[in-house]
VOZA-932597 format. One record per residue (C-alpha): x negated, y negated, z; residue in three letters. Coordinates in steps of 0.001 Angstrom, whole numbers, padded with zeros to 6 digits, always signed. Each point is the difference from the previous one (the first is absolute). Layout:
BEGIN
XYZALA
...
end
This chain:
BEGIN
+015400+022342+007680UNK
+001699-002180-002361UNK
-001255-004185-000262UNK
+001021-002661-002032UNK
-003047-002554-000562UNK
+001235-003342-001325UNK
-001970-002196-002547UNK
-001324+001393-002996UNK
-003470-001882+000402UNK
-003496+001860+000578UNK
+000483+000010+003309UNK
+003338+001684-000112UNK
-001067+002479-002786UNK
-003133+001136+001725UNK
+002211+000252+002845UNK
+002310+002665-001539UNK
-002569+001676-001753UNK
-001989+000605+003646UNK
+003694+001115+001342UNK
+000624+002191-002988UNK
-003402+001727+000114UNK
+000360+001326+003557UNK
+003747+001080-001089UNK
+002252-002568+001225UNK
+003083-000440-001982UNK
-000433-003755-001056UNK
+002684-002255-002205UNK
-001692-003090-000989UNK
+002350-003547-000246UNK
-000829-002722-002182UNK
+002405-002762-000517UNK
-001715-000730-002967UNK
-002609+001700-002180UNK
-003049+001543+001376UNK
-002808-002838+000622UNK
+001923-002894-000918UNK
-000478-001462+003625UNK
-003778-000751+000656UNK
-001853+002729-001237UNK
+000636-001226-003553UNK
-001700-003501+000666UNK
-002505+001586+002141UNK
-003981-001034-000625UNK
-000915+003749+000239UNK
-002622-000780+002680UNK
-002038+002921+001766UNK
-002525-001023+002804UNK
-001111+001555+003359UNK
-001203-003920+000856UNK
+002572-000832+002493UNK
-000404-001709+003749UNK
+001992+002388+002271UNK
-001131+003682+000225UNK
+004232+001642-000991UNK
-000629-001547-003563UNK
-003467+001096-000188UNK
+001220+003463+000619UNK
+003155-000385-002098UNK
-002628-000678-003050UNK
-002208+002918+001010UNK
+002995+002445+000274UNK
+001680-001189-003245UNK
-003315-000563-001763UNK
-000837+003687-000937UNK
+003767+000221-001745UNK
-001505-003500-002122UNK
-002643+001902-001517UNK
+001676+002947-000735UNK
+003261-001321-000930UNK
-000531+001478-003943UNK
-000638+003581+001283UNK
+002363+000399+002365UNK
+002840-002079-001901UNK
-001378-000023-004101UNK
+000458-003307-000255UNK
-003194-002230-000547UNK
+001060-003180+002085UNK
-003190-001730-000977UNK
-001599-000395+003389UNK
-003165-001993-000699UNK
-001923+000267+002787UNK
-002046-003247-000269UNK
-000428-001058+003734UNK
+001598-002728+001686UNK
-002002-003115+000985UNK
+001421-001959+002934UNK
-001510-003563+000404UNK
-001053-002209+003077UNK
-000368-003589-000507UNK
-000491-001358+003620UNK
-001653+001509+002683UNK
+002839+000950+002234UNK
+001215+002250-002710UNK
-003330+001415-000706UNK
-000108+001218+004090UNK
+003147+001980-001070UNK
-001218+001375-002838UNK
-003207+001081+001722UNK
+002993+001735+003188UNK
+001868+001696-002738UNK
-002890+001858-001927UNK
-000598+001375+003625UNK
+003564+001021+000284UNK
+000482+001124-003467UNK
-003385+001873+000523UNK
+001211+002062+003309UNK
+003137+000842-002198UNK
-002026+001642-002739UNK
-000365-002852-002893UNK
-002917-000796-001593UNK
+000513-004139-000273UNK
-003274-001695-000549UNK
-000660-003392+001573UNK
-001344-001907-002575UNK
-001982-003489-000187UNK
+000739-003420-001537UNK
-002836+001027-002698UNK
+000919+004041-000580UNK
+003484-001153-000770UNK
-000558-000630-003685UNK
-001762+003282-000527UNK
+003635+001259+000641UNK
+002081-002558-001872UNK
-001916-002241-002509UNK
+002242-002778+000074UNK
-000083-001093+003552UNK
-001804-002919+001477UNK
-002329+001116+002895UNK
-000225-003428+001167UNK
+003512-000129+001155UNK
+000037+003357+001729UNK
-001303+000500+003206UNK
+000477+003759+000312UNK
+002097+002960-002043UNK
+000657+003594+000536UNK
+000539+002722-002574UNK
+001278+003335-000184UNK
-000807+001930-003388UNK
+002822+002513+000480UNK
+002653-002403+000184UNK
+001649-001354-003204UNK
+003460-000227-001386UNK
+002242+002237-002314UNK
+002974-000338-002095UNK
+003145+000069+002534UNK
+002862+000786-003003UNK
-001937+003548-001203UNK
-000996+000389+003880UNK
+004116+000118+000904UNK
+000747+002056-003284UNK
-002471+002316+001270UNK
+002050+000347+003443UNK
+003042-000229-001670UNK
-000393+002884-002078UNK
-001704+002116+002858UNK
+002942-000471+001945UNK
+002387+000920-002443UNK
-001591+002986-000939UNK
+000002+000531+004218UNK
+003718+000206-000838UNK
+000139-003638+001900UNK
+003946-001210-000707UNK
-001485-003070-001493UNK
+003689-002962-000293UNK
-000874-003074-001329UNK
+002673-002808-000065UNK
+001530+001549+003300UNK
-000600-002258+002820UNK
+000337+000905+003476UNK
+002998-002387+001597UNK
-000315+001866+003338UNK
-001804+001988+002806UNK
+002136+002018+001703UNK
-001221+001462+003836UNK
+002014+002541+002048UNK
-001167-000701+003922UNK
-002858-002222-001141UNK
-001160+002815-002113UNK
-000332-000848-004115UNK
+002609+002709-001582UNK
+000264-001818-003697UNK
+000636-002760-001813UNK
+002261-001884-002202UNK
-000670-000244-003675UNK
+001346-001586-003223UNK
-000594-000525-003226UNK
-000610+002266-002941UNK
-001624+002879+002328UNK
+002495-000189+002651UNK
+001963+003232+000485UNK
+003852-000426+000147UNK
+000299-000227+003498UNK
-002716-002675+000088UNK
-002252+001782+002834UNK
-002924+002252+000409UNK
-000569+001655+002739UNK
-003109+000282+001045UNK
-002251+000566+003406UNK
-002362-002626-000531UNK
-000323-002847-002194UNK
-003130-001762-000726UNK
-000544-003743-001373UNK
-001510-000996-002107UNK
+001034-002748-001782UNK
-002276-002884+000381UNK
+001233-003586-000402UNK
+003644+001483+000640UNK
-001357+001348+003483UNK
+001167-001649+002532UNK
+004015+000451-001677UNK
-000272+003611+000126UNK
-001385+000192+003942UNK
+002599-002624+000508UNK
+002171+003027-000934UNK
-001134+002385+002390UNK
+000436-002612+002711UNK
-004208-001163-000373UNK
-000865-003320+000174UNK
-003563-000399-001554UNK
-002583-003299-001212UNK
-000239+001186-003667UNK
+000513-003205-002569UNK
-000387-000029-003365UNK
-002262-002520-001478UNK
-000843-000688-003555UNK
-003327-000118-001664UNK
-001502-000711-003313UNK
-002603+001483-002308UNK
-001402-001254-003500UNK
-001921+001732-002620UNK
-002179-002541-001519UNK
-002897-000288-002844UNK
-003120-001462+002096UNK
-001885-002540-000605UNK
-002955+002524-000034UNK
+001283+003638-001329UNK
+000318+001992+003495UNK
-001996+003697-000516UNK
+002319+002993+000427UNK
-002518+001178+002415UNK
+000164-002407+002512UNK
+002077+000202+003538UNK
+003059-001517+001235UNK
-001539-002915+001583UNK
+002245-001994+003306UNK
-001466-003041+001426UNK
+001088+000674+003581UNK
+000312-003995+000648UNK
+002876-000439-002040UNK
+001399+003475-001278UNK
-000964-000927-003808UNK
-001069+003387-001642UNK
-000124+001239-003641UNK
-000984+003687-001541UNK
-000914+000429-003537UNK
+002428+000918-002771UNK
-000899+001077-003496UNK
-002193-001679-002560UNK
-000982-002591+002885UNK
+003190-000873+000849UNK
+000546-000760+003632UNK
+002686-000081+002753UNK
+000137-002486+002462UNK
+002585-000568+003034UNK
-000316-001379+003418UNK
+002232-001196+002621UNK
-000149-003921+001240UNK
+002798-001245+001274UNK
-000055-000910+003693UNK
+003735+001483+000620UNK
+001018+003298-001775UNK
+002217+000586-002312UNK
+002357+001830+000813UNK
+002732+001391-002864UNK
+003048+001747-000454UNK
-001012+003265-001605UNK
+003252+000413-001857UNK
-000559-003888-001759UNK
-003148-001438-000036UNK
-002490-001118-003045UNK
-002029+002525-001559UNK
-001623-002688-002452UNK
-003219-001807+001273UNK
-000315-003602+001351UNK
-001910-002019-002414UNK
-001139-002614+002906UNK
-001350+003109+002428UNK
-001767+001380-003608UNK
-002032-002964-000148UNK
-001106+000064+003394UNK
-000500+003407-000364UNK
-002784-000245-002689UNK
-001248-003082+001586UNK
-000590+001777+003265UNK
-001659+003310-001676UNK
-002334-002487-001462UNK
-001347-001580+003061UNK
-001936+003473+000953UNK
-000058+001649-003368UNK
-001558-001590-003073UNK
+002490+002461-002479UNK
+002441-002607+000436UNK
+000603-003728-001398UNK
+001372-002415-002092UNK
+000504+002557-003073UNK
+001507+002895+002128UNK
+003298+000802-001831UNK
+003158+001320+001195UNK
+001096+003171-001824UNK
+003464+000576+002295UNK
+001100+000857+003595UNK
+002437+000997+002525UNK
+000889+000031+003199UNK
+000764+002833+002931UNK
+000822+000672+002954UNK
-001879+001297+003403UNK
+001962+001113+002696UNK
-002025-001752+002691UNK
-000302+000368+004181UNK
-001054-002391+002215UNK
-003615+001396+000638UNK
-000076+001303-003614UNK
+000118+003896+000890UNK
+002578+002318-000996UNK
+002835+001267+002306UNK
-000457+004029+000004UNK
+002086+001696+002692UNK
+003297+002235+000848UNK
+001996-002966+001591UNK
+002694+001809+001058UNK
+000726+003789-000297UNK
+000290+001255-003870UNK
-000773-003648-001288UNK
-003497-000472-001164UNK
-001818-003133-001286UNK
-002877-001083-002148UNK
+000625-003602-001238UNK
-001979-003423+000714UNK
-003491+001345-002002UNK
-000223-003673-000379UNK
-001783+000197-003602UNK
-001472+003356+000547UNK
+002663+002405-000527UNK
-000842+001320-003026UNK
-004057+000811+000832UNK
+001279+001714+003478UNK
+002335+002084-001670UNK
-001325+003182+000037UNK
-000757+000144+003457UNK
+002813-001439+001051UNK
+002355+002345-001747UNK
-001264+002818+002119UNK
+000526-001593+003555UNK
+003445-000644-001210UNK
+000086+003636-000343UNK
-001901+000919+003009UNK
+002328-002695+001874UNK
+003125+001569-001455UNK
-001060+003454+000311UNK
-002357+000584+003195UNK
+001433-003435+001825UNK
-003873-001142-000011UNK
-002506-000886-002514UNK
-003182+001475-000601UNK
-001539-000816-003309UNK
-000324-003641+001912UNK
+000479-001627+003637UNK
+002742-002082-000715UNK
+001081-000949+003308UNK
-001430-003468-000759UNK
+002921-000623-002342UNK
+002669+000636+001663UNK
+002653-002874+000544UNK
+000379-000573+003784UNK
-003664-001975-001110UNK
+001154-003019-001059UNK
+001975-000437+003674UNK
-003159-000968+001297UNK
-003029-002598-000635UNK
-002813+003003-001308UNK
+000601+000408-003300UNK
-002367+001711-002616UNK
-000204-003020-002644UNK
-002145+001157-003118UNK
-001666-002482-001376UNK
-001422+001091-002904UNK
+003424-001147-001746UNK
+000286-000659-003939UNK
end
């Protein structure tokens, strides 16, 4: 079986190297180079502490891959497994807190529910009084996402993957509603300007809902832009210490090196959304000052003599309940787009239910059914809400 995967993110690679593996024929299609969408600007995030029992078991399934990643790949992504520490500061959050340990627990994590007074014991700097409840996982962490897609992208190469970068895919072509190739151009693009091909997969994040467009799907996948500093705290952060969300407001920071932090959140009541082909990759300086200003209200690291060191911005390809779109929506045309943020910790997992989608027309490694599109027709969504 021959597929073309388009997008040349985690996602996508992990995608072709799960296709490739079981023997598939795959030709990968990035319009521009490999990561330069989101996985480049990604965090690097890797938690089981989610609300909805799919992205529990997408962590679990890609989670074994994370801590392995050096021996099965050789490249040392620099997975720090420090725990994550989520944070409730009002009571209504804490009850959810307290329902998702259950869940998480019936999945197979080991998150902790923590009090106001054991949270310091697990990150120094923040103030108990302005908690009212935390969870922590010690096997989640975060990792390097440039070495973690040079790790893919030389797996898949060595696969024999047809790896074309600057060759973007203009158009999906279907014979009796059935994908049979698609239309290419660009540096990779073969002189006729089509591959055949009897599935094609996407994968290519904020882009997402242009390619479905092209296969005649109409899905809710926007891209939004978001932020992220690295800063010099007020109070040097340790390098042991866990990437730390305050669930009230989405304000989180990990530690860097040589107590170096950084910090992001989301605040804005309306999203943004972007174009992903134009939008600013520099920071905001007004949303940097907030940012710092609201890590300090539960977190005594940060203050008046935090320092800015640089930052960027990204993009997540978002949903409207914040949970990926994973299905076959129609014959031969495969999707896994709308991680909303998470993308690049679900990638492992998610790679081989594109596979087992594409190749067995079910998946198996996870029940995805939950994801599918036909979802967001109706009023019962999935909405995480443990959303950074």
């Amino acid at each position: 079986m021959r597929v073309v995967v388009v997008g040349g993110g985690i996602v996508g690679l992990s995608s072709a190297f799960a296709l490739a593996d079981r023997g598939a024929d795959v030709v990968l299609c990035e319009r521009q180079s490999l990561g330069e969408g989101s996985t480049a600007r990604a965090l690097g995030g890797i938690r089981c502490q989610f609300s909805t029992a799919v992205n529990v078991d997408l962590s679990l399934a890609s989670r074994s891959t994370w801590e392995s990643f050096e021996e099965r790949f050789g490249v040392d992504i620099a997975f720090r497994q420090t725990g994550y520490l989520m944070l409730a500061r009002t009571e209504e959050t804490a009850r959810g807190l307290e329902r998702q340990v259950d869940l998480q627990h019936e999945r197979g994590a080991e998150t902790e529910l923590l009090t106001p007074e054991q949270v310091p014991e697990y990150c120094a700097g923040i103030d108990p009084d302005v908690v009212t409840a935390a969870t922590y996982n010690p096997r989640d962490g975060f990792a390097d996402p440039y070495l973690a897609l040079q790790g893919y992208a030389d797996a898949v190469r060595e696969q024999g993957v047809d790896v074309r970068t600057k060759t973007a895919v203009t158009g999906v072509r279907l014979d009796d509603g059935r994908v049979v190739g698609v239309d290419v151009a660009g540096d990779g693009a073969p002189s006729d300007g089509h591959i055949e091909a009897d599935a094609v997969v996407n994968a290519t994040g904020p882009w997402a809902a242009e390619l479905a467009a092209m296969a005649g799907v109409d899905i809710p996948v926007e891209p939004q832009r978001r932020q992220a500093l690295v800063v010099d705290p007020e109070r040097p952060v340790p390098e042991d210490d866990p990437l730390t969300i305050d669930l009230e407001t989405s304000s989180h920071f990990r530690p860097e090196r040589d107590g170096a932090a950084v910090v992001g959140g989301y605040f804005d009541a309306e999203p943004e959304t972007a174009d992903p082909d134009a939008y600013a990759e520099s920071y905001d300086v007004d949303w940097a000052v907030e940012t710092v200003e609201r890590a300090a209200v539960y977190c005594e690291y940060f203050g008046d003599g935090t320092r800015l060191r640089r930052g960027w911005a990204g993009l997540y390809a978002v949903t409207p309940d914040h949970h990926p779109i994973v299905e076959e929506s129609v014959p031969g045309f495969v999707q896994a787009v709308g991680f909303s943020g998470h993308g690049f910790q679900h990638a492992p997992a998610t790679g081989r239910v594109v596979a087992e989608l594409v190749l067995d027309g079910e998946a198996s490694t996870v029940d995805v059914s939950d994801l599918a599109s036909d979802r967001f027709e109706g009023d019962d969504l999935l909405h995480e809400r443990n959303v950074a």
